[in-house]
C-alpha positions in Angstrom: -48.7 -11.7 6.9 -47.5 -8.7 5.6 -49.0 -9.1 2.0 -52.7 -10.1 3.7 -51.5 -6.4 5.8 -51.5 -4.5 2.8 -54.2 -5.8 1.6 -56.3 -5.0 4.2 -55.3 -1.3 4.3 -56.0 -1.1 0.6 -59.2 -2.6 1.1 -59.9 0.3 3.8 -58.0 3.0 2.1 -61.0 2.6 -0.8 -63.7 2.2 1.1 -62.8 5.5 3.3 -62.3 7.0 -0.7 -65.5 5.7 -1.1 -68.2 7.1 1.8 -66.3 10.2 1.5 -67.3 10.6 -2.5 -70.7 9.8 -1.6 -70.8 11.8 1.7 -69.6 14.8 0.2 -69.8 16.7 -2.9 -66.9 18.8 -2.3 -62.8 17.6 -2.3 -61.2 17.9 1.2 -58.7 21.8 1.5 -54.9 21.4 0.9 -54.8 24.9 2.8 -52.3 23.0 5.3 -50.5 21.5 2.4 -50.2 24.5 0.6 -48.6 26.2 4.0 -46.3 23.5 4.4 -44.9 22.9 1.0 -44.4 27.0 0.7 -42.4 27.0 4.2 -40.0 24.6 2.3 -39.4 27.1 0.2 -41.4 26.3 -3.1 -43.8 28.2 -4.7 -47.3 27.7 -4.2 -48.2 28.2 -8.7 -49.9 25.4 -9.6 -50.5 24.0 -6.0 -54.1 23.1 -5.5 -56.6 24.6 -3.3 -58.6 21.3 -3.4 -58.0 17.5 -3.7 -57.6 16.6 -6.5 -57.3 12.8 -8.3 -53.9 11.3 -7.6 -53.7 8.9 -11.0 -50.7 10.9 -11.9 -48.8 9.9 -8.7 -46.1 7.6 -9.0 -44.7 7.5 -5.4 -47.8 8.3 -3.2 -51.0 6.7 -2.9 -53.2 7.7 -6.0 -56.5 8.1 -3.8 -57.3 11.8 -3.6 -54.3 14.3 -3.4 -52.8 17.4 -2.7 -50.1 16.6 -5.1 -49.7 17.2 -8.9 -46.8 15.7 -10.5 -44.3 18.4 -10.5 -44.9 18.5 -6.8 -44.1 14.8 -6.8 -40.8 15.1 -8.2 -40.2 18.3 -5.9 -40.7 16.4 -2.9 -38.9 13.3 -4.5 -35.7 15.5 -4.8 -36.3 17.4 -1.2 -36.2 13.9 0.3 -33.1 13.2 -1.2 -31.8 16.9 0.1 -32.8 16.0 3.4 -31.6 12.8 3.8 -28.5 13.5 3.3 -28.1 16.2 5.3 -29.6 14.0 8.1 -26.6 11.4 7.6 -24.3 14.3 7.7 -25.5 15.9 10.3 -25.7 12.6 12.6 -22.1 11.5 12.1 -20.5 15.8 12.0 -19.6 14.9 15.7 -17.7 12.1 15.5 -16.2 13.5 12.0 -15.5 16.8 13.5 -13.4 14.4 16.8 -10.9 13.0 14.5 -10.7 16.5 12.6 -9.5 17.7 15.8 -7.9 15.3 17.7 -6.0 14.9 14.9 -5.0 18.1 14.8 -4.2 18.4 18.4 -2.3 15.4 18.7 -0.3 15.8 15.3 0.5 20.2 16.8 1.4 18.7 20.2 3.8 15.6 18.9 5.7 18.3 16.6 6.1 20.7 19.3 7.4 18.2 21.9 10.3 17.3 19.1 10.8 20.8 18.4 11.6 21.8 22.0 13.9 18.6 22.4 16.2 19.5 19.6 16.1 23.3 21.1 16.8 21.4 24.4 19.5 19.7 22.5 21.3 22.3 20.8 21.2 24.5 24.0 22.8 21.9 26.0 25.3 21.0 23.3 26.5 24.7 22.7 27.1 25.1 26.4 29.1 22.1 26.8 31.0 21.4 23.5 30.7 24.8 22.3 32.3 25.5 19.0 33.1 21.8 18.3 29.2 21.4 18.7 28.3 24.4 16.2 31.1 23.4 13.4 29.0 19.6 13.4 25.6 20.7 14.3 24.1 19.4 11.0 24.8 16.1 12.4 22.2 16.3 14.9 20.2 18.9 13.1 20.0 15.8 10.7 18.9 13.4 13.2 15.5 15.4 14.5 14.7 16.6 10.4 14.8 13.0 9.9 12.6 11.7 12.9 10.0 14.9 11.8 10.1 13.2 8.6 9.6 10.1 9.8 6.7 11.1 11.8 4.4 13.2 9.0 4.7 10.0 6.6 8.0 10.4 4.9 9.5 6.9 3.7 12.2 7.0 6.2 13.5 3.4 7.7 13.9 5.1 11.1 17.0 1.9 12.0 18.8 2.8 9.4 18.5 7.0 9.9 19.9 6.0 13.5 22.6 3.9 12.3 23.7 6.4 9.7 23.5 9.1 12.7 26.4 7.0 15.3 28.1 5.8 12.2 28.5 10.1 11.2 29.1 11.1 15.0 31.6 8.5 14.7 33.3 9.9 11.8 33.4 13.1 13.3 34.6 12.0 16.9 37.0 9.9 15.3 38.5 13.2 13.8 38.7 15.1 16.5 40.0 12.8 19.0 42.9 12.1 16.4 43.1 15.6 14.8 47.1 14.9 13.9 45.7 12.5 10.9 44.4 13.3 7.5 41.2 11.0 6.9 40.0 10.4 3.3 36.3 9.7 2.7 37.5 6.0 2.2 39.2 5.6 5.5 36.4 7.2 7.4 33.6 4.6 5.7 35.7 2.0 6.9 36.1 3.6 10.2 32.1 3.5 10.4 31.8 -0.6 9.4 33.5 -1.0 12.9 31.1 0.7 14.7 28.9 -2.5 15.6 32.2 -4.2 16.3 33.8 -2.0 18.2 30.8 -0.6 20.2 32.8 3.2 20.4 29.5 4.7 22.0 28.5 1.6 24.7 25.5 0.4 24.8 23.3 3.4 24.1 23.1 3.1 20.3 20.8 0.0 21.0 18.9 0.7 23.6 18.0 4.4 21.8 17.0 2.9 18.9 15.1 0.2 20.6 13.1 3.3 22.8 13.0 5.4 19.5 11.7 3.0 17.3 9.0 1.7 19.1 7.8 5.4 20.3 8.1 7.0 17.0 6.1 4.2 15.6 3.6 4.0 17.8 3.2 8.0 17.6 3.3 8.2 14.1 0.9 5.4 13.3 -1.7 6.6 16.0 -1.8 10.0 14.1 -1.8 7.8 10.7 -5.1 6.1 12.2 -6.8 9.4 12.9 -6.3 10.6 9.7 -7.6 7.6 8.4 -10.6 7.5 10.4 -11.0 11.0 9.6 -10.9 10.2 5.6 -13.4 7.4 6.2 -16.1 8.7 7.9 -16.2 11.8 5.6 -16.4 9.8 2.7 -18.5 7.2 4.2 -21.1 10.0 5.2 -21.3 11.6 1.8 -24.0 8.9 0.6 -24.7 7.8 -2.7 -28.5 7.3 -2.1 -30.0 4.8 -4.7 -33.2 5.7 -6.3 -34.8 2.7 -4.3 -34.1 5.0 -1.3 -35.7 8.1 -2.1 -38.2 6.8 -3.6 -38.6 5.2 0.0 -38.2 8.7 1.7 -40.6 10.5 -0.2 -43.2 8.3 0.9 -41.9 8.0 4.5 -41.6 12.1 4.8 -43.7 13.9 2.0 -46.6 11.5 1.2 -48.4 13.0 4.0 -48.6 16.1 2.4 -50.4 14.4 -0.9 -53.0 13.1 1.9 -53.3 16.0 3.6 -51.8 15.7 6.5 -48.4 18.0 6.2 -47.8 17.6 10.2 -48.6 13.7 10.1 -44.8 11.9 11.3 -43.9 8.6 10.4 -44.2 5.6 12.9 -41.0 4.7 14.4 -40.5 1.4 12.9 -41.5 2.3 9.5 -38.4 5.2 9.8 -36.2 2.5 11.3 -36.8 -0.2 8.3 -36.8 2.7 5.4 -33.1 4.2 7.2 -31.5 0.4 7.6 -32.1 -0.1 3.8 -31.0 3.1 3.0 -28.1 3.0 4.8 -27.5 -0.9 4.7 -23.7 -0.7 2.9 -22.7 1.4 6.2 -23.8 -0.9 8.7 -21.5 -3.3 6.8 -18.6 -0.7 7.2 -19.4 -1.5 11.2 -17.6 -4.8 11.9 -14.4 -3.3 10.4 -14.8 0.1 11.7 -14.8 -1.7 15.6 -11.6 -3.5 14.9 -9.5 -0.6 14.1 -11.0 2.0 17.1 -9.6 -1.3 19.3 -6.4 -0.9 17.2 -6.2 2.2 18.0 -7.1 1.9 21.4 -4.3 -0.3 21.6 -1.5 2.1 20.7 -3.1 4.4 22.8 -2.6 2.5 25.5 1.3 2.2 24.2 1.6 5.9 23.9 0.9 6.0 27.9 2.7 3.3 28.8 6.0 3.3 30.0 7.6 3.5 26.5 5.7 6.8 25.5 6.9 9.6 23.6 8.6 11.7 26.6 10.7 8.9 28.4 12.5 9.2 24.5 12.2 12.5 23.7 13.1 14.2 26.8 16.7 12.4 27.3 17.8 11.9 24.2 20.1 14.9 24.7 21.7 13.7 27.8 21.7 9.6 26.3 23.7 11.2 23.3 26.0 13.1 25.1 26.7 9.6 27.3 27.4 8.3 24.0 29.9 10.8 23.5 31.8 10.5 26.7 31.8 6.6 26.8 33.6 7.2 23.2 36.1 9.4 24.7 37.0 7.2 27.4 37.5 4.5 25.0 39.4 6.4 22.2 42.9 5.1 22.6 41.2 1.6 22.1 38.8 2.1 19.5 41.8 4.0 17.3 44.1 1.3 18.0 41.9 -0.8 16.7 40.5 0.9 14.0 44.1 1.7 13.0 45.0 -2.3 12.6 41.8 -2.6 11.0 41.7 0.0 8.7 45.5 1.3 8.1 47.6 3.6 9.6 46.7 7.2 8.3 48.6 9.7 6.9 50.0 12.7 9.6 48.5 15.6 8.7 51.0 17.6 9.4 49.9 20.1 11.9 50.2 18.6 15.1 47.9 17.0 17.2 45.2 20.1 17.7 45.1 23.3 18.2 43.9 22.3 21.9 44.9 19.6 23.8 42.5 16.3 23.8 41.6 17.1 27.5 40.4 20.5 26.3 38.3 19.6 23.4 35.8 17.8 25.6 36.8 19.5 28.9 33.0 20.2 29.5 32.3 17.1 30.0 28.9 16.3 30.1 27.1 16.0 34.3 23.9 15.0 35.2 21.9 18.4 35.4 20.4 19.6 39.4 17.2 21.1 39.2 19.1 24.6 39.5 21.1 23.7 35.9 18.0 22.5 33.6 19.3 24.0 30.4 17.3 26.4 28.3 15.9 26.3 25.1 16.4 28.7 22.0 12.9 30.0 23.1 14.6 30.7 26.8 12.0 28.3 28.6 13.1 25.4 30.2 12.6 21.4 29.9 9.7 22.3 32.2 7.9 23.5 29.1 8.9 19.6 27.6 7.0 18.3 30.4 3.9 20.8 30.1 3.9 19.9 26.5 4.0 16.7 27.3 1.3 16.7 30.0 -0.7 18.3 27.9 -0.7 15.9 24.7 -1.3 13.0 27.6 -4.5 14.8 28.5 -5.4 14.6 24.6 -4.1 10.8 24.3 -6.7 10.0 27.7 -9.5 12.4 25.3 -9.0 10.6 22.1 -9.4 7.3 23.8 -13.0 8.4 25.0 -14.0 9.9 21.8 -12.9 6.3 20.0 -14.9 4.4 22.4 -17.9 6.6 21.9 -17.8 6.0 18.5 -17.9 2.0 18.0 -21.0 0.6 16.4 -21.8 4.0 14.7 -22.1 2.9 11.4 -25.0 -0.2 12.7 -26.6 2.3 14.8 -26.3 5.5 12.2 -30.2 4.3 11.2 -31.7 4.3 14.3 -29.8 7.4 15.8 -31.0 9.1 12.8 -34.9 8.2 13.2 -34.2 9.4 16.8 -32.9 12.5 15.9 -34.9 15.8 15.9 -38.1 14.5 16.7 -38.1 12.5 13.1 -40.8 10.3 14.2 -44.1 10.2 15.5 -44.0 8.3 19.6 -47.6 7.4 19.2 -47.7 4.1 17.6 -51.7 4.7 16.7 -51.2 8.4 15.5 -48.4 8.0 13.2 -47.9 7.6 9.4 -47.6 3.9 8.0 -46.7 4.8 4.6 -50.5 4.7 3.5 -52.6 6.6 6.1 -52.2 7.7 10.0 -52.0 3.8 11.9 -50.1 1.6 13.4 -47.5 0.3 11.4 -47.3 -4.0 11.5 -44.4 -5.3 9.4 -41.0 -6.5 11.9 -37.9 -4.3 11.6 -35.5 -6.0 10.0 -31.9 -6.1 11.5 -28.6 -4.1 10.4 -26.5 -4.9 7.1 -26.8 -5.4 3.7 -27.9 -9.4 3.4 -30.5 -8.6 5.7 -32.8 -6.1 3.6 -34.1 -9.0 1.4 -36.8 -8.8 3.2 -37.2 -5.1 4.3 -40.5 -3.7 3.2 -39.5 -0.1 2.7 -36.7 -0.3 0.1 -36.1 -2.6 -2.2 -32.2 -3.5 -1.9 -29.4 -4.9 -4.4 -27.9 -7.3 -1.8 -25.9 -8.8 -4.8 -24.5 -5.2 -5.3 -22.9 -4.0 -2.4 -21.4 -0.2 -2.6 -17.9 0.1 -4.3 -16.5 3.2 -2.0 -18.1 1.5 1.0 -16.1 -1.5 0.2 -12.8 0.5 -0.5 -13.2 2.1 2.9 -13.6 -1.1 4.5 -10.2 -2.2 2.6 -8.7 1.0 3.9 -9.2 0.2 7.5 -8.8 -3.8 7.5 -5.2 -2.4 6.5 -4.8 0.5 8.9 -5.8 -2.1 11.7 -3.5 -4.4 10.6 -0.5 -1.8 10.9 -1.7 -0.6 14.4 -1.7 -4.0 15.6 1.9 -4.1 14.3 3.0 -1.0 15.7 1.7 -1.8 19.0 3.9 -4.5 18.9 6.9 -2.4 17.9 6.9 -3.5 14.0 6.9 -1.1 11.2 4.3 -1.2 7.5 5.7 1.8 5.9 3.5 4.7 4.6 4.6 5.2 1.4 6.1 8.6 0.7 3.4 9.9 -2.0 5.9 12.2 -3.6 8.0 8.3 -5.2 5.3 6.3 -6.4 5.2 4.6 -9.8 1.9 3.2 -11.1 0.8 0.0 -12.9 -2.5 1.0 -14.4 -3.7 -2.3 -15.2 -3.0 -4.5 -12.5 -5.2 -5.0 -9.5 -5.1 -7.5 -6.5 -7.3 -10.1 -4.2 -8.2 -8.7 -1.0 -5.0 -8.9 1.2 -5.1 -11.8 4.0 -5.0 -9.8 7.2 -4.2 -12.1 9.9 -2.7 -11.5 13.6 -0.1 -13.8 12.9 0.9 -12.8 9.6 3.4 -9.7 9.6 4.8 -8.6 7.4 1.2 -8.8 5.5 1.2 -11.7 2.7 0.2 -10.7 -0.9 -2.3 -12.9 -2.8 -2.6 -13.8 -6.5 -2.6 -10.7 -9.2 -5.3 -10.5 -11.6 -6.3 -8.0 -14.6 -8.6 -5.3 -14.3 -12.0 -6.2 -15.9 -14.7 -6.8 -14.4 -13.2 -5.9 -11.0 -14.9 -7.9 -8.0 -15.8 -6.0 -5.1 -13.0 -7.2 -3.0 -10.4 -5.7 -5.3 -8.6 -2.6 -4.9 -6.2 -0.8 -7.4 -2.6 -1.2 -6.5 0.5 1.3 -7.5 3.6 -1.2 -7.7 6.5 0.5 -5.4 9.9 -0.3 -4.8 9.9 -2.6 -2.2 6.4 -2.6 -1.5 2.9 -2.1 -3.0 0.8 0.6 -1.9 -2.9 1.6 -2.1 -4.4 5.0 -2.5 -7.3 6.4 0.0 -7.6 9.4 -1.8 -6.5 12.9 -1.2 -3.0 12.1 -1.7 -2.5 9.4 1.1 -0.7 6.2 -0.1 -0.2 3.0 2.2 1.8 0.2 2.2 1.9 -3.3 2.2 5.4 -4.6 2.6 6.3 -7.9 1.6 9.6 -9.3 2.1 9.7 -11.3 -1.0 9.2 -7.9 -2.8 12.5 -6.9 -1.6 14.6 -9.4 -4.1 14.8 -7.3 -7.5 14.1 -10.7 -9.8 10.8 -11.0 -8.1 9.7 -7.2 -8.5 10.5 -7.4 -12.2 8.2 -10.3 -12.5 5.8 -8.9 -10.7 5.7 -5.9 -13.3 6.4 -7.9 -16.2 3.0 -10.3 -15.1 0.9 -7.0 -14.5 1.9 -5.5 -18.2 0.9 -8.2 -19.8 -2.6 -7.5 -22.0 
């Protein structure tokens, strides 16, 4: 059907050609033309004043033309131009929301952990005073840790808060029996008792329990917006195929060769020539859905009743519990840690200079409304709360702005045909990509297997586009650790400043399933001709890791990874020539 179609507009196409060479002895004006094609900025030498015959043309129609070859080529280029600054321009919204939401969420995260350690220190300095300030760096430790943590550091966030009761231990267990001398020997075996003995309650668990699955959920959700960030900027710089402008030369600039500079394409002529130029993004689609659900998801954990500020807020007040159950329990817990351990050496200069009732004689109260205590900054915990108010009004923003944007990439075509008046409405007084008509052939649907058929652009569906491919690797991963942090498991970002490469070793696309965690590792295979579902791999540690670009590294743990004998092998196999 469509074949006998253009037939039958060749057909008319010459017999117009030919009444108008016998009806008239003089070439149609390109006065319009030359108007046009000098408002885009070109100069008019060489242009001609009259029709002229369009052998030369290797794009356009070769009946009669306003176009000499060089103008061709300048309009073959300026089609390119255009388009993409069309694709750039249609997705700068939804680029520029991760930008900043991003940015918003990442300033108001950081300063809601900056006021709790000021919260923190305040509160501890009042109470404990100068015990407090001579093992500060315990603490200070704890919240430079859990910022490094949260910007991507490679930071097991159990074992940081393990390390933290086993040091406050240490130090409690000092000053509660000051009359000792400790080595560093005695005091490591003083911490292996602290799961035994349980010196600080409960709290150590249920902290880390709250802490771990807040942090995570925080510092992934900012992980995804970076990554949705990265994708969609890379994704919208296009690599247009020559196929394609060739396509959107005749779509936008053949017109001007005809004559008619102000003639618009027909609206399904646009939408066939955008779907095969932008097929390899529509495929990004599919992908691009799952993870805005993933991240709507955490979202939805952020909010919930384990978010950020039911962790953050008290964590002063749950840590200085800790501290009191301890001194309730010290007779017991050095008892016992003396039978374990050893008796310790006196250390000669009495039991303190103050008494064991005066070292923690500020012992710690539940704070009335009238007693909040201060920050560094002299505001109170009512600036915790504003802050976080504020960064929930951002969580409840993101969440629209990552609904808005599913099915972007599929509908990126049409939005783009839609936008600025691209097209012609009139489906009579349009251009069909020979002359001002109605334009017949079907639109073909979304993705790259379906343009075997499109009439506009002749498409490589055996080719699909290597970055487009990478990206959609990128975020079948970042999916697969937001489902897991939704869940309260942890896929570590790889800390960019340890990585060691393996040049020549690549591997099979990763099984992502829901019920796999931590993610399973396929076969290894040499770099050669590398399929489009590989991805280069840098061997870590305890983990192997994938670059986006721009310096971000990710993860895929495996626990097998983790036993040295298999790691070796692992390098051994990927060395190999």
């Amino acid at each position: 059907m469509y074949a006998m179609w253009r037939l039958q507009v060749a057909l008319c196409t010459l017999s117009v050609l030919s009444l108008s060479s016998g009806g008239e002895s003089k070439a149609r004006s390109c006065s319009e033309v030359r108007q046009a094609y000098n408002a885009k900025g070109f100069s008019l030498v060489n242009v001609p004043h009259q029709e002229i015959s369009g052998e030369h043309l290797r794009v356009c129609p070769q009946g009669y033309t306003c176009c000499t070859s060089e103008m061709e080529d300048k309009l073959n280029q300026q089609s390119k131009l255009e388009f993409e600054k069309l694709v750039e321009e249609s997705s700068h919204k939804m680029r520029t929301t991760f930008v900043s939401r991003h940015k918003k969420f990442d300033e108001f995260f950081l300063e809601l952990l900056d006021n709790s350690e000021k919260s923190l220190n305040s509160m501890f300095t009042r109470t404990y005073g100068k015990l407090y300030m001579q093992n500060s760096e315990v603490f200070q430790d704890l919240f430079t840790e859990l910022k490094r943590y949260y910007t991507g550091g490679n930071v097991n966030l159990e074992e940081m808060l393990n390390d933290f009761w086993s040091r406050l231990l240490e130090r409690m267990f000092q000053l509660l029996n000051s009359q000792y001398h400790f080595t560093d020997d005695y005091l490591e075996c003083v911490s292996k008792y602290t799961d035994q003995l349980k010196p600080f309650g409960d709290i150590p668990r249920k902290l880390k329990a709250q802490v771990t699955r807040a942090f995570i959920a925080a510092r992934t959700f900012v992980q995804g917006l970076m990554v949705g960030r990265e994708v969609a900027n890379r994704v919208a710089k296009v690599n247009v195929a020559p196929a394609c402008v060739k396509a959107l030369t005749r779509m936008l600039y053949c017109p001007y060769c005809r004559g008619m500079p102000g003639l618009k394409p027909c609206p399904n002529y646009c939408h066939n020539v955008m779907r095969g130029c932008l097929a390899n993004q529509a495929d990004l689609d599919s992908e691009w859905n799952l993870f805005i659900d993933a991240m709507l998801l955490v979202a939805d954990r952020l909010e919930g009743p384990s978010n950020i500020e039911a962790v953050i807020q008290p964590i002063d007040i749950k840590i200085s519990d800790a501290i009191m159950t301890m001194q309730d329990n010290s007779m017991q817990v050095s008892a016992k840690v003396f039978q374990g351990c050893g008796q310790p050496k006196p250390s000669g200069i009495g039991r303190s200079v103050r008494g064991i009732s005066d070292v923690f004689s500020g012992r710690f109260r539940p704070y009335t409304p009238e007693e909040r205590p201060t920050t560094a900054a002299g505001t109170s915990l009512d600036r915790l709360r504003a802050v976080w108010r504020t960064m929930q009004h951002s969580v409840i923003d993101i969440k629209e702005k990552l609904k808005e944007s599913k099915r972007f990439w599929s509908n990126l075509p049409d939005d783009i045909c839609a936008k600025g008046k691209l097209t012609e409405p009139d489906e009579e007084q349009c251009w069909n990509s020979h002359t001002k008509g109605r334009y017949f052939p079907e639109v073909v649907k979304e993705g790259l297997t379906n343009q075997v058929n499109n009439p506009e652009v002749e498409v490589d569906i055996t080719r699909p586009d290597t970055l487009i491919r990478q990206q959609i690797m990128a975020l079948r991963v970042m999916t697969n650790k937001l489902k897991n942090a939704y869940n309260g498991n942890d896929i570590y970002f790889q800390d960019s400043s340890k990585k060691m490469h393996i040049s020549n070793a690549a591997m099979t696309e990763t099984i992502l399933s829901d019920s796999v965690d931590p993610l399973k590792l396929t076969r290894w295979e040499k770099f050669g001709e590398l399929q489009t579902k590989h991805v280069a791999l840098h061997l870590c540690c305890c983990h192997v890791c994938f670059s986006l670009g721009s310096g971000v590294y990710f993860s895929i743990v495996d626990p097998a990874l983790k036993r040295p004998k298999l790691l070796h092998r692992l390098a051994r196999e990927a060395r190999k020539p």
